[in-house]
C-alpha positions as CSV (number, residue, x, y, z in Angstrom):
1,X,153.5,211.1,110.0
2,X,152.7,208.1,111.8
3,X,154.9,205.8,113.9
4,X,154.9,203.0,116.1
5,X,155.2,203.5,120.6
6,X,159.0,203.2,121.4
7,X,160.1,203.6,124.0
8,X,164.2,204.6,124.9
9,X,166.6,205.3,126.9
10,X,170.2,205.5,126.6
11,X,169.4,206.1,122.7
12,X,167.8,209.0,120.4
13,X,165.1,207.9,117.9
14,X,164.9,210.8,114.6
15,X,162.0,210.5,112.2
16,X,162.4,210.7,108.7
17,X,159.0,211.6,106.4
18,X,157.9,208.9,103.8
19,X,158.1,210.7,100.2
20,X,154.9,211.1,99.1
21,X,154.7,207.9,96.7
22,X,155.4,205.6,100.1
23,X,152.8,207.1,102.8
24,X,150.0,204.9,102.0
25,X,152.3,201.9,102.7
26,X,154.6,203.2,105.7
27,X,154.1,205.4,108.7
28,X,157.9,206.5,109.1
29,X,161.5,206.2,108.4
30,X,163.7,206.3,111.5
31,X,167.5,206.6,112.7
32,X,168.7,205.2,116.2
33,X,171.6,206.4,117.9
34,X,172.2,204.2,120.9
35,X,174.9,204.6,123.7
36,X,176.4,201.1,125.2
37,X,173.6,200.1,127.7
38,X,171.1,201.6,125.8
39,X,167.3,199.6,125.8
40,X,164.4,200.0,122.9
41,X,161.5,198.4,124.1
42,X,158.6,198.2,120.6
43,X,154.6,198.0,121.7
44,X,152.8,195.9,119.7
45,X,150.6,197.7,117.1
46,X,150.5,195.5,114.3
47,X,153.1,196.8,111.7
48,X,156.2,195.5,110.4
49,X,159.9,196.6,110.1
50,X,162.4,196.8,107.5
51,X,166.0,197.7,109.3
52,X,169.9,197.4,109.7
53,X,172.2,197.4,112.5
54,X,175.5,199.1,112.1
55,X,178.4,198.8,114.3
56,X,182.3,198.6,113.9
57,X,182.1,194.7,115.0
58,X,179.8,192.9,113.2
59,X,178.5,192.0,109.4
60,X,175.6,193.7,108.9
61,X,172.3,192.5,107.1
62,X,169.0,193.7,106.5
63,X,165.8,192.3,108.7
64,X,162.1,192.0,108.0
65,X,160.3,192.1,111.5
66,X,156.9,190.7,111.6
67,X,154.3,192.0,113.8
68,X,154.6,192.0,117.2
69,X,152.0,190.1,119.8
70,X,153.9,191.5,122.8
71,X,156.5,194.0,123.4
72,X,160.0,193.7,121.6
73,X,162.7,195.0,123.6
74,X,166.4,195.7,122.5
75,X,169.6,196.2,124.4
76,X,172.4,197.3,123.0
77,X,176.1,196.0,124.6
78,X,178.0,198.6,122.5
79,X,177.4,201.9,120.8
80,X,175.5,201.6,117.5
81,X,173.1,202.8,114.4
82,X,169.9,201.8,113.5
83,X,168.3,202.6,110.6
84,X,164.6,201.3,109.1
85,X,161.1,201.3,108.2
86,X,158.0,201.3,109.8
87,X,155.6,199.1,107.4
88,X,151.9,199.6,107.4
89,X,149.4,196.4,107.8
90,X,149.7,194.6,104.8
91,X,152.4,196.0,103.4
92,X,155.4,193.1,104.4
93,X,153.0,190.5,102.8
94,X,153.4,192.6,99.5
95,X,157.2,192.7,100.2
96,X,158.1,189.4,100.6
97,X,154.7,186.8,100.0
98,X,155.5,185.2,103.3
99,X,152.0,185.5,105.2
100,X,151.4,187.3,108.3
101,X,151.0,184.7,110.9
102,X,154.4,183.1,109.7
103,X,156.4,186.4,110.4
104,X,155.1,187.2,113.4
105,X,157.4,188.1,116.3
106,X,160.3,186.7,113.9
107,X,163.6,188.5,112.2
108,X,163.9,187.5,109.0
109,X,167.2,187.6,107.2
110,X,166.2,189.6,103.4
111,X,169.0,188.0,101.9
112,X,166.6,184.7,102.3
113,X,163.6,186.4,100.6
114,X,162.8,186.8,96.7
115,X,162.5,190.0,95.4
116,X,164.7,191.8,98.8
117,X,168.0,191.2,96.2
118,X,168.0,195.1,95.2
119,X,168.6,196.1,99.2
120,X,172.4,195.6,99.3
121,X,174.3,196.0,103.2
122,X,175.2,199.5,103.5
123,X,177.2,201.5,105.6
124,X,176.2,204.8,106.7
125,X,172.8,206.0,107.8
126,X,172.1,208.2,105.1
127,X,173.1,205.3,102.3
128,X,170.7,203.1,104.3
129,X,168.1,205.6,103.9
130,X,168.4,206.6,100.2
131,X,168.5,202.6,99.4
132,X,165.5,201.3,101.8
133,X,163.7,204.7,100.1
134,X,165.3,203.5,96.3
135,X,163.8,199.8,97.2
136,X,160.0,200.4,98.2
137,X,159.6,202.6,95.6
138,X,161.0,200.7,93.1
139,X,158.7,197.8,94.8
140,X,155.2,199.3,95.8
141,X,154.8,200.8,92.3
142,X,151.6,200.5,91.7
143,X,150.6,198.0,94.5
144,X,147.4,197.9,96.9
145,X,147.0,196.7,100.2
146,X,144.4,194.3,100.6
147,X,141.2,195.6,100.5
148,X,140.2,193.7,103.4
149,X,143.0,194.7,105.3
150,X,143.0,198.3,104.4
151,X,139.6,199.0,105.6
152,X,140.1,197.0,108.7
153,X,142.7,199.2,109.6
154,X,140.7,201.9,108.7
155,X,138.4,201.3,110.9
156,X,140.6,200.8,113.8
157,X,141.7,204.3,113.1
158,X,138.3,205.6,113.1
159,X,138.1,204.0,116.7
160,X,140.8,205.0,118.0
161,X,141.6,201.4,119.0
162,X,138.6,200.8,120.7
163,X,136.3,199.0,118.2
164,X,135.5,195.4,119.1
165,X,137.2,192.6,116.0
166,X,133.8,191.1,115.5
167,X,132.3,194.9,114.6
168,X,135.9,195.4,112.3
169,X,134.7,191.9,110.7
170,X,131.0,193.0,110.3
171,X,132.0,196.5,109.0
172,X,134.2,195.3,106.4
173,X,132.4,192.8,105.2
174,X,134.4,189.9,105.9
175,X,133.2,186.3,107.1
176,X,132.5,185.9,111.1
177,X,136.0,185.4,113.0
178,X,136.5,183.1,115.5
């Protein structure tokens, strides 16, 4: 299972497995529990997030989070539940059609995208689950990653983070970057 650096306190992070169809396009499901006070700070490793926020106190939508560039922290004023997805590279783009570079370090609303009309507000964790599960299923049937971005994560993976972006461009093929 694969999952993004978080970092808590005040809050308890549990990891739910993708099914099987799913784990080529996410690294993890997750459930936060978080106390009043409590702070989740996100490193930046270039995935994406589907989630909700529930709590007693305030209408509650889902959220596409683009890629971070620096570290996304979270502080919670009152006891609450989150509940999401941890996208793979590539994988929002298929989602929604909005581009990368537009999403990054941005919230978007899914109520404002095409095609996120089938993920409904719901109001316990394991309804939240079932539907975000129900919804990239129903979605990623039969879809690819970019072939470009696929093996350029690949490679990163086979470096352990330590390969240089100008040996991930020659290695994969692509056109020099600047």
């Amino acid at each position: 299972m694969s999952i993004s650096s978080t970092l808590v306190d005040r809050a308890e992070i549990r990891f739910h497995e993708a099914p099987a169809a799913l784990r080529a396009f996410v690294g993890c499901f997750w459930v936060v529990t978080a106390e009043a006070g409590a702070m989740i700070r996100v490193v930046p490793d270039g995935s994406a997030a589907i989630s909700i926020q529930l709590d007693d106190t305030e209408v509650t939508r889902w959220v596409l989070r683009g890629p971070l560039l620096r570290p996304d922290e979270r502080r919670f004023s009152r006891p609450a539940v989150m509940v999401g997805v941890r996208l793979r590279p590539g994988v929002a783009f298929l989602l929604s059609r909005v581009a990368a570079h537009a999403m990054v370090g941005r919230r978007l609303d899914v109520s404002r995208i095409a095609g996120f009309d089938g993920l409904a507000p719901r109001y316990a964790p394991a309804e939240c689950l079932d539907a975000l599960r129900a919804f990239l299923l129903r979605r990623l049937d039969g879809a690819l990653v970019n072939g470009l971005v696929a093996g350029a994560v690949d490679e990163i993976g086979r470096g352990h983070g330590c390969v240089r972006v100008d040996a991930i461009a020659a290695r994969c093929g692509s056109a020099r970057v600047t």
